[in-house]
LONU-940227 format. One line per field, with one value per atom (N, C-alpha, C): residue in one letter; chain; atom name; z, y, x. Coordinates in Angstrom, 1 decimal, decimal comma. Example, Ala and Ser with C-alpha at 12.3 -4.5 7.8 and 13.67 -1.06 7.14 Angstrom:
! LONU-940227
type = A:A:A:S:S:S $
mol = A:A:A:A:A:A $
atom = N:CA:C:N:CA:C $
pz = 7,8:7,8:7,8:7,1:7,1:7,9 $
py = -5,7:-4,5:-3,3:-2,2:-1,1:0,0 $
px = 13,2:12,3:13,2:12,8:13,7:12,9 $
***
This chain:
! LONU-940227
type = X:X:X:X:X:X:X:X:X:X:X:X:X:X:X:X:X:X:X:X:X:X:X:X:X:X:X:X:X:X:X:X:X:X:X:X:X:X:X:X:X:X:X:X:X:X:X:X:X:X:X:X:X:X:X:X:X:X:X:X:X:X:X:X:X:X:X:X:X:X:X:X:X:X:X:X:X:X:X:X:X:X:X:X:X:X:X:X:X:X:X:X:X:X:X:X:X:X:X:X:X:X:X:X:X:X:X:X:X:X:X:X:X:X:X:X:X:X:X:X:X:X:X:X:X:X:X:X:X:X:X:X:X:X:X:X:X:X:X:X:X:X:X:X:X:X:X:X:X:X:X:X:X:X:X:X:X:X:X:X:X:X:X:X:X:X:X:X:X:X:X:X:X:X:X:X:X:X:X:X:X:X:X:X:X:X:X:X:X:X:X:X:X:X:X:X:X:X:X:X:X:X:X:X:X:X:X:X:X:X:X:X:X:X:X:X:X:X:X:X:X:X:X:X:X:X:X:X:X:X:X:X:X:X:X:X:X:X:X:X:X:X:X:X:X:X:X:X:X:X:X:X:X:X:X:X:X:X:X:X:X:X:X:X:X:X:X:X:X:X $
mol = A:A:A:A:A:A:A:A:A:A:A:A:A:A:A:A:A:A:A:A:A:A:A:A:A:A:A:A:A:A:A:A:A:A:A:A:A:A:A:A:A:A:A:A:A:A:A:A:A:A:A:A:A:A:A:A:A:A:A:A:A:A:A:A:A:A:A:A:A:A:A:A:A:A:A:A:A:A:A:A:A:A:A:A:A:A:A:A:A:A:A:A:A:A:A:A:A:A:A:A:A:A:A:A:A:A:A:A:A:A:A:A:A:A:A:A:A:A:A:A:A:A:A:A:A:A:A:A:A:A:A:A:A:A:A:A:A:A:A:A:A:A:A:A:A:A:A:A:A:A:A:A:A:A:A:A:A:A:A:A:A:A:A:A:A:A:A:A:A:A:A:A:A:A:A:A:A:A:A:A:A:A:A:A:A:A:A:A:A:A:A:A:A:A:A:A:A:A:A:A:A:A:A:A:A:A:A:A:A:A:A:A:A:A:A:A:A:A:A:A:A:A:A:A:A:A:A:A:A:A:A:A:A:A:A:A:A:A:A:A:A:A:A:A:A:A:A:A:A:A:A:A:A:A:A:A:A:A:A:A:A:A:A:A:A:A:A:A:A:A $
atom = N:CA:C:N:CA:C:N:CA:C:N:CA:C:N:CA:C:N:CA:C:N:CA:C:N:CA:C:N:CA:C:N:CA:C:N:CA:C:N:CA:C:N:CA:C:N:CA:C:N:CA:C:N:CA:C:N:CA:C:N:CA:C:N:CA:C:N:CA:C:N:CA:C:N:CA:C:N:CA:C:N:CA:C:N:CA:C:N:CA:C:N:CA:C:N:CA:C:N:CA:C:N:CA:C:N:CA:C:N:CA:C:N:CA:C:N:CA:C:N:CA:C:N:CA:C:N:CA:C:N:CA:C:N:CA:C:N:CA:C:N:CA:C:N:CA:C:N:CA:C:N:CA:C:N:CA:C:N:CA:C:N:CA:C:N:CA:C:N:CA:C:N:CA:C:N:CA:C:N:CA:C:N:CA:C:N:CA:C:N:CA:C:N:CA:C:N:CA:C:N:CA:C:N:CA:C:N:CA:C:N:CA:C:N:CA:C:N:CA:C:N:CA:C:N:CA:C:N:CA:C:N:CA:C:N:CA:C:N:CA:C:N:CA:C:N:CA:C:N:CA:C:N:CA:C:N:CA:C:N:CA:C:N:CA:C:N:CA:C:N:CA:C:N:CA:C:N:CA:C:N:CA:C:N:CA:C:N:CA:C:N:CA:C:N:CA:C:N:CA:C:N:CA:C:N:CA:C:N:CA:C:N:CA:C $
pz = 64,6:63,4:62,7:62,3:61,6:60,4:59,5:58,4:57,3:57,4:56,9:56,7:57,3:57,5:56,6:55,5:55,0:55,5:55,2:56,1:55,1:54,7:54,3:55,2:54,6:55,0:55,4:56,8:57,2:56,9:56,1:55,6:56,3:56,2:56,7:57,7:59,0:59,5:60,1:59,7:60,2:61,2:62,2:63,1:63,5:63,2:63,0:61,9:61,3:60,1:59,1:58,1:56,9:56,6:56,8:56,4:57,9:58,9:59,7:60,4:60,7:61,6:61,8:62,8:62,8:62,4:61,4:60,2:61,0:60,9:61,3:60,1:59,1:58,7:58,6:58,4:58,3:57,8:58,4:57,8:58,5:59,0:59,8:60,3:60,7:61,9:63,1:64,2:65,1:66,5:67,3:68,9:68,4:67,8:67,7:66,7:66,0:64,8:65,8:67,1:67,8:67,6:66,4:66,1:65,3:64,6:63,5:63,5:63,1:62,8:62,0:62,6:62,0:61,5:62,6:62,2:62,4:61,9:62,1:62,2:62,9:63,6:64,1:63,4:63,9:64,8:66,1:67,4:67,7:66,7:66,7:67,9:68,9:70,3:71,7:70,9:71,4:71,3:69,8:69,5:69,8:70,1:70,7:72,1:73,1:74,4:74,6:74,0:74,3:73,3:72,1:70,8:70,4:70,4:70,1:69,2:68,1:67,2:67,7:67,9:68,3:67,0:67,5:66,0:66,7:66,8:67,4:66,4:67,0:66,1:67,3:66,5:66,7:66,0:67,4:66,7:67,2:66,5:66,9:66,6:68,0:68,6:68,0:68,1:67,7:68,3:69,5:69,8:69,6:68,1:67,6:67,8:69,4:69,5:69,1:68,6:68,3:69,9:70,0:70,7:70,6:71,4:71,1:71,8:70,7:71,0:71,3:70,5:70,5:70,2:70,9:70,2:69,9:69,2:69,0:69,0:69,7:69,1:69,7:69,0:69,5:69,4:68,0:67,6:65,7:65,4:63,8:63,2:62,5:61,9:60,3:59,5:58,6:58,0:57,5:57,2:55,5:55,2:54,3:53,7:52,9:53,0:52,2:52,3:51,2:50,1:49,2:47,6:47,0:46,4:45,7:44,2:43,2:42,0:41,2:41,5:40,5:40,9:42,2:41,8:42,2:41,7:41,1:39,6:39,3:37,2:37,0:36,2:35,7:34,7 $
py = 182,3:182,6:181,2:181,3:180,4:180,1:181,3:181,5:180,4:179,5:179,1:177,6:177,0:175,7:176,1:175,0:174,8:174,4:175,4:175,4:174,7:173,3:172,5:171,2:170,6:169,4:168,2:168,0:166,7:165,5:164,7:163,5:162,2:162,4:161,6:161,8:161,5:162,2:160,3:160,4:159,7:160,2:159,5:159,5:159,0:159,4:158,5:158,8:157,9:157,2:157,3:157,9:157,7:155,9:155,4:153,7:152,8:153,3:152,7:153,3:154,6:154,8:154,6:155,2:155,0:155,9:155,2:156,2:155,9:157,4:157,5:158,0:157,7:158,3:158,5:159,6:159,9:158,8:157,8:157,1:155,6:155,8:154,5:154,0:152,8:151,7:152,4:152,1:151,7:151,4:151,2:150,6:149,5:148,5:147,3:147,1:148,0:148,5:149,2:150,0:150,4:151,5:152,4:153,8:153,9:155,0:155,3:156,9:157,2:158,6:159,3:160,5:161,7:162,8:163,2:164,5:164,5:164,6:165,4:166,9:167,3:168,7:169,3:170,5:171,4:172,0:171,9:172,7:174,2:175,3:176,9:177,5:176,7:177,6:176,6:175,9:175,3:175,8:175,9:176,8:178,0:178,7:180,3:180,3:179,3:179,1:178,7:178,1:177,0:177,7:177,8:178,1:176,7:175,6:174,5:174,0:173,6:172,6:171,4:171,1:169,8:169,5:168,4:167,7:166,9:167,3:166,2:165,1:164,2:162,7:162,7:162,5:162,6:161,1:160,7:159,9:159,2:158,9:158,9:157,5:157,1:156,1:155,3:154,4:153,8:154,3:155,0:155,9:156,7:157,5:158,7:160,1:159,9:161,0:161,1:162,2:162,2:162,1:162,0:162,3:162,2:163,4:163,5:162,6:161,7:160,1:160,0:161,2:161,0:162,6:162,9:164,2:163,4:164,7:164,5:165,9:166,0:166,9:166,8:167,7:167,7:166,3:165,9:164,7:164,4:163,9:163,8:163,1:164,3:163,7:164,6:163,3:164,0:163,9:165,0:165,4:165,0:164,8:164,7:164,8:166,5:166,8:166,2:166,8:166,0:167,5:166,7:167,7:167,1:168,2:168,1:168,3:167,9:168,1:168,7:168,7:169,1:170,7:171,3:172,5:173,0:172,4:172,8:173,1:172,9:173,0:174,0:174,8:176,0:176,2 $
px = 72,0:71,1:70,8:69,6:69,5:68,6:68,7:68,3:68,6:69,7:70,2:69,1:68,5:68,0:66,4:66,4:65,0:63,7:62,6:61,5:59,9:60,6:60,0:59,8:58,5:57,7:58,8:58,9:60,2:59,3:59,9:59,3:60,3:61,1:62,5:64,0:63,8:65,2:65,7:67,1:68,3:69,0:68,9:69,8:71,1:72,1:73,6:74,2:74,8:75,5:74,2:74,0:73,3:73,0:74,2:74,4:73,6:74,1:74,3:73,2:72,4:71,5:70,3:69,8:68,1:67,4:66,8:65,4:63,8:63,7:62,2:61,5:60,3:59,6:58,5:57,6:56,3:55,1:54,2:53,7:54,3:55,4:55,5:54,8:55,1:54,4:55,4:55,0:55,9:55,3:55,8:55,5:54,5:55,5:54,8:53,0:53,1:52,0:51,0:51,0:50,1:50,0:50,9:51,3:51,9:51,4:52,1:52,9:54,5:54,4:53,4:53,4:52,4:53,0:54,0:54,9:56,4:57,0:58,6:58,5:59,2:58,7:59,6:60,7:61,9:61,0:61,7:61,5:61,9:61,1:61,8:61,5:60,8:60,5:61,7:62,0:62,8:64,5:64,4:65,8:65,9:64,6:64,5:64,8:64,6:64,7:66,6:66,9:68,2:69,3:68,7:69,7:70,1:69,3:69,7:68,7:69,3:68,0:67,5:66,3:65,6:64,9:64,5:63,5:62,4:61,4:60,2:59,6:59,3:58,9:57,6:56,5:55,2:54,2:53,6:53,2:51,9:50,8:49,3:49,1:48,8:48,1:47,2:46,7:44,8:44,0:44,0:43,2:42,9:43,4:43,2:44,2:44,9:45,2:46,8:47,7:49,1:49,8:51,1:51,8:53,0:53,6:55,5:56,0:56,9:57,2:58,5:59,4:61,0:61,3:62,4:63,0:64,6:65,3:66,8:67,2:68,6:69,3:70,7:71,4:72,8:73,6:73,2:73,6:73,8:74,3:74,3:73,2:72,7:71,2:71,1:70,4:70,1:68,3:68,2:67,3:66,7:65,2:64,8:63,7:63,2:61,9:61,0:59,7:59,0:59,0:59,4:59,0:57,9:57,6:56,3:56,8:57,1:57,8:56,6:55,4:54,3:54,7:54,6:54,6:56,5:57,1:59,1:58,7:57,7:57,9:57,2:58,4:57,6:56,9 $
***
């Protein structure tokens, strides 16, 4: 089951050590500034197949198009979503 896991916007996942790991976030550079992340992306047809949490790292080219760049799972990772604080106030 996995009721338990929030079904909010992944803006930031660590992989490792909080201190010590590797951060991917939404809006990055990366592969040498040829790409940027686009999405972090909980894998639910993936956890439906395996029963294992994945995390896809997505990331779009200069050529316009996205692609799945990195997965993780079955490793210590932490997660970090994006909040929107305008609509938390009541």
């Amino acid at each position: 089951m996995k009721e338990h896991i929030s079904k909010g916007l992944i803006r930031k996942i660590t992989i490792g050590d909080l201190k010590t790991g590797m951060s991917y976030v939404v809006g990055q550079p990366v592969m040498r500034g040829e790409g940027t992340i686009t999405d972090i992306i909980e894998d639910d047809a993936y956890f439906r197949e395996y029963n294992i949490i994945r995390y896809n790292v997505y990331v779009k080219k200069n050529n316009g198009y996205s692609y799945l760049w990195k997965d993780f799972k079955q490793q210590p990772i932490a997660i970090e979503y994006n909040i929107n604080y305008e609509n938390l106030e009541g």
